[in-house]
C-alpha positions in Angstrom: 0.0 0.0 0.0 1.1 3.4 -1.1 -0.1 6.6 1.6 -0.6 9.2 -0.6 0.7 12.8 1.0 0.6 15.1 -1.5 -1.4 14.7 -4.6 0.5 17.2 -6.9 -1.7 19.4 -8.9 -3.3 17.2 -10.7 -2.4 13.2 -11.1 -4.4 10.5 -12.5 -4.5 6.4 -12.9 -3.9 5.6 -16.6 -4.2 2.7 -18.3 -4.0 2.2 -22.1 -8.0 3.4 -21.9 -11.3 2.4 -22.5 -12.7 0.5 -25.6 -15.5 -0.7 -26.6 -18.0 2.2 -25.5 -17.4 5.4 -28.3 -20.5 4.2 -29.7 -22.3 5.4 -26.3 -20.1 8.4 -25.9 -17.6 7.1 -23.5 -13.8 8.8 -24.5 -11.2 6.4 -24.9 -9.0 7.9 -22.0 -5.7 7.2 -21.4 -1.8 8.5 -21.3 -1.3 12.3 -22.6 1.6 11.0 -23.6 1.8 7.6 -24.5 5.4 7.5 -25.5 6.1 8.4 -22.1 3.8 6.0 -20.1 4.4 3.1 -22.5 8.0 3.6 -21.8 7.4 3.4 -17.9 5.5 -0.1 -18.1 8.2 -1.6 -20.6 11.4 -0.5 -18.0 9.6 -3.2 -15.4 8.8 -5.9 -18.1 4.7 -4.8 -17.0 1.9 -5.8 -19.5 1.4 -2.6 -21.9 -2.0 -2.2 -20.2 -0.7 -2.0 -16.2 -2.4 1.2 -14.8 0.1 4.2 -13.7 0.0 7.7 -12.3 0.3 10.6 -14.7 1.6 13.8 -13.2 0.7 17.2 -14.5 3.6 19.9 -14.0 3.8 19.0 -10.7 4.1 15.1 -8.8 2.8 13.8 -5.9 4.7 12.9 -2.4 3.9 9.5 -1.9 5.2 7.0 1.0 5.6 3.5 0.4 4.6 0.9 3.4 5.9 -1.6 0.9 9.0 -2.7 -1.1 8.5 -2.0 -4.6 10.4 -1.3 -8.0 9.3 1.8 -10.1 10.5 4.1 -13.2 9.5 7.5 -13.7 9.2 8.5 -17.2 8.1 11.6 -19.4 8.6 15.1 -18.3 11.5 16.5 -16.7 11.4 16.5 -13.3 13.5 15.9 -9.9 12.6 13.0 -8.1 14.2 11.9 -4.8 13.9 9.1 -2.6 14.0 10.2 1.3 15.2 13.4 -0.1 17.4 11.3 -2.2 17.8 11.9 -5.7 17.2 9.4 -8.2 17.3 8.9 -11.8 14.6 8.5 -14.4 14.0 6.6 -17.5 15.3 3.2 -15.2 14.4 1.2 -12.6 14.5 2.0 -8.8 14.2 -0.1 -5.8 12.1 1.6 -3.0 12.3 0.1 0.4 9.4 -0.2 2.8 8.7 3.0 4.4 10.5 5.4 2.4 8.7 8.7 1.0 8.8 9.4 -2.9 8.4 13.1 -4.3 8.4 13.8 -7.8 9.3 17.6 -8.0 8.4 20.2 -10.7 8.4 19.5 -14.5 11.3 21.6 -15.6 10.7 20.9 -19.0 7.6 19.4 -20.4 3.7 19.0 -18.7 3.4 15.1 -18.2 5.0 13.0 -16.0 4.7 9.0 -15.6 5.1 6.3 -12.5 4.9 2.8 -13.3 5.4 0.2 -10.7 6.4 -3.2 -10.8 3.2 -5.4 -11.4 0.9 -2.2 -11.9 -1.4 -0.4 -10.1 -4.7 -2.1 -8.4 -8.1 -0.6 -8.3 -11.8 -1.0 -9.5 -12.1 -1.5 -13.3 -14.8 0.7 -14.8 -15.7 -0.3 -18.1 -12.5 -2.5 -18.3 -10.4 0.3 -17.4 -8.8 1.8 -14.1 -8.4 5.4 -16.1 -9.9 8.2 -13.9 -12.8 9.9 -15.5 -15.3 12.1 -14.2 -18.6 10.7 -14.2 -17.2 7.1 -14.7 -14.9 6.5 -12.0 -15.3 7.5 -8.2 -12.5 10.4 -8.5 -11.4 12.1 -11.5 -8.0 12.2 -10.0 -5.9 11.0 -6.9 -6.6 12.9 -3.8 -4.8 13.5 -0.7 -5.2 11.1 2.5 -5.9 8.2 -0.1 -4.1 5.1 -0.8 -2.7 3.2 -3.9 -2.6 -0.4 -4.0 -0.4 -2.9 -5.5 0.7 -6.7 -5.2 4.3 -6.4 -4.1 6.7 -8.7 -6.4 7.6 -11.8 -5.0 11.0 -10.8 -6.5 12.6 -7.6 -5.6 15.6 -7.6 -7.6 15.7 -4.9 -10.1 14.6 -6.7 -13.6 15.4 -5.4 -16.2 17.5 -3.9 -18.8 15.0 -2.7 -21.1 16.0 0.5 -23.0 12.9 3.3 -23.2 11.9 4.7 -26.5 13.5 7.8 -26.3 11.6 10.8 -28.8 12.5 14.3 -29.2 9.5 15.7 -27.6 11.1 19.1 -27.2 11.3 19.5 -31.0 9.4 22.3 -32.6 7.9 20.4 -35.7 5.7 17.7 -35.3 4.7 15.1 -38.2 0.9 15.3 -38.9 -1.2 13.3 -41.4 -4.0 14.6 -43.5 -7.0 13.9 -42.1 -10.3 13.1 -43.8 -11.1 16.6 -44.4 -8.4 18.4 -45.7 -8.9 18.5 -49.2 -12.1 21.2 -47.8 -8.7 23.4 -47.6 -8.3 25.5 -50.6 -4.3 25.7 -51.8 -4.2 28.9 -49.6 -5.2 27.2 -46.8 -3.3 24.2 -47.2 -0.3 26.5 -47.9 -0.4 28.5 -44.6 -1.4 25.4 -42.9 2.5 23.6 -43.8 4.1 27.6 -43.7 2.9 28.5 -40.7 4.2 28.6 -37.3 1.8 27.8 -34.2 0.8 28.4 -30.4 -0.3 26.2 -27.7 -3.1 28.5 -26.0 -3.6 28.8 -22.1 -6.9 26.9 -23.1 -5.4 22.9 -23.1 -6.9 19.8 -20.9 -7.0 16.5 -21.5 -10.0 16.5 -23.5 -7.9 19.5 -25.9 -5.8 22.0 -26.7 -6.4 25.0 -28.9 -3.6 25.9 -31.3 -3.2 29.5 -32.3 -2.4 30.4 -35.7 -0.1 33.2 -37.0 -2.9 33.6 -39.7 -6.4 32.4 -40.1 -6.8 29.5 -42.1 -10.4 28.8 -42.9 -13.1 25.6 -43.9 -16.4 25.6 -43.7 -18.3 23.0 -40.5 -19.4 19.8 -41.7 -22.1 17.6 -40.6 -21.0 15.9 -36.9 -18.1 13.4 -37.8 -16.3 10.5 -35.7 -13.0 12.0 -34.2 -11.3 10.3 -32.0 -7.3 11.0 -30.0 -4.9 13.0 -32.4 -7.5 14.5 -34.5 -7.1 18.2 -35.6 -10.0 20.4 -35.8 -10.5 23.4 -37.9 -13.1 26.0 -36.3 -14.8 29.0 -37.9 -12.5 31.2 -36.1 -9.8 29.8 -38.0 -8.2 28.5 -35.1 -7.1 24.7 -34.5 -8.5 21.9 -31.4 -6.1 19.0 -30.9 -7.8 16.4 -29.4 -6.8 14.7 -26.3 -7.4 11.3 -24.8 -10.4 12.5 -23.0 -11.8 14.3 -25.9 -15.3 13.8 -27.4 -16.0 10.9 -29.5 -17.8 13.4 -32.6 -17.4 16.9 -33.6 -18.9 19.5 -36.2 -15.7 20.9 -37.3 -12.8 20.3 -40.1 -11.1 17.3 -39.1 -7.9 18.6 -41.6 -4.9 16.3 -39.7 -3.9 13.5 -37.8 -1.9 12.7 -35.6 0.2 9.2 -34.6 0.4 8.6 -31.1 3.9 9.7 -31.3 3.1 13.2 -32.5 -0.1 13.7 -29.9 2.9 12.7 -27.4 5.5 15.5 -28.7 2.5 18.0 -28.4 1.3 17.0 -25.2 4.3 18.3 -23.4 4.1 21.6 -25.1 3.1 24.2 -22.6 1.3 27.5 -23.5 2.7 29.7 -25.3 5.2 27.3 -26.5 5.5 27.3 -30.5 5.6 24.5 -33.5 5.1 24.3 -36.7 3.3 20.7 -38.9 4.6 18.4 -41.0 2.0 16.9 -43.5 2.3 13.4 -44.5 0.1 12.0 -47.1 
């Protein structure tokens, strides 16, 4: 059992999501960044869909009544065990009754903490993934426990290398998406020429872009979107979908992007800039 001291500003249980229930408007859920969090589980040898804690800008003081092995992963940060440092992007053995704070995110927005075996917890809908509305708590609170089955064996597995992306990189690959040929060439043009903004208005459902220039297309009829989709409103400004976004939308859906790219521009703060490169 994990005694949780300080929740951080906001942290969350994340598995891979919820599937299986878009059709009643239920949003997948999941990692911001699932670079990052898939990374975390693969360090311990865990099953892709063990359940973590994502950390926004700020982690969580936590203090462990049992042995376990973790490996923080994602945004920069400075963890210490016991007022210890300690690395990230491997694993760490953390003895019984020692106290683990994950500091501020010098670089980046979303931080990951896998531990060995996963975290426990009531499935909803086949998933542990806080959502309001669907799970007790939309986030971890203060006073509260975590729960896991400690390892029978606590010697540090494991010499698994992460998947390490450039997530500080200012251009991020983007696919056309079903409605991009709505775009007339001047659009289109300023959409590959132009440099963007990451507003003060992001969440895990999404983040508006700001353009340097209004780009236009007209609303179509409510469409499927889905994590990674792009959306084109009448103000000419952009909505990047999120893992907790909407499962249809009115507006342009004009890119894509992979997993991989919806990771690079999760950890984009506001105000931070980027430009898009479209893939066919």
């Amino acid at each position: 059992m994990i005694a949780i001291i300080s929740s951080g500003i906001y942290t969350t249980l994340q598995d891979t999501g919820r599937f299986g229930f878009r059709k009643y408007g239920v949003p997948i859920s999941g990692p911001m960044d699932a670079v990052s969090a898939n990374n975390a589980n693969h360090l311990l040898n865990n099953d892709i869909n063990a359940a973590l804690l994502e950390f926004t800008l700020q982690g969580a003081v936590l203090k462990f009544n049992h042995p376990a092995i973790i490996a923080i992963t994602g945004a920069t940060n400075s963890p210490t065990v016991n007022d210890e440092s300690i690395s990230i992007n491997t694993p760490i053995k953390i003895a019984a009754g020692s106290m683990l704070k994950i500091g501020r995110c010098a670089t980046g927005s979303f931080g990951y903490l896998a531990i060995l075996g996963g975290f426990k917890g009531e499935k909803r809908l086949n998933s542990l993934a806080h959502y309001k509305g669907i799970t007790t708590n939309q986030r971890i609170l203060k006073g509260e426990s975590l729960f896991f089955s400690p390892h029978p064996n606590q010697d540090v597995p494991i010499d698994n290398k992460p998947t390490m992306i450039n997530w500080k990189t200012n251009e991020i690959p983007a696919f056309k998406g079903p409605d991009f040929n709505m775009l007339d060439s001047q659009s289109a043009n300023l959409l590959s020429a132009s440099n963007f903004i990451v507003s003060n208005e992001i969440s895990r459902m999404g983040y508006r872009i700001d353009s340097e220039r209004p780009i236009v297309a007209r609303e179509i009829i409510t469409a499927p979107v889905q994590p990674g989709t792009i959306q084109l409103t009448p103000s000419g400004k952009l909505i990047a979908l999120m893992p907790d976004c909407q499962t249809t939308g009115g507006y342009a859906r004009i890119l894509q992007l992979s997993n991989k790219s919806r990771s690079i521009l999760a950890q984009k703060r506001t105000g931070e800039h980027f430009s898009f490169n479209i893939c066919d």
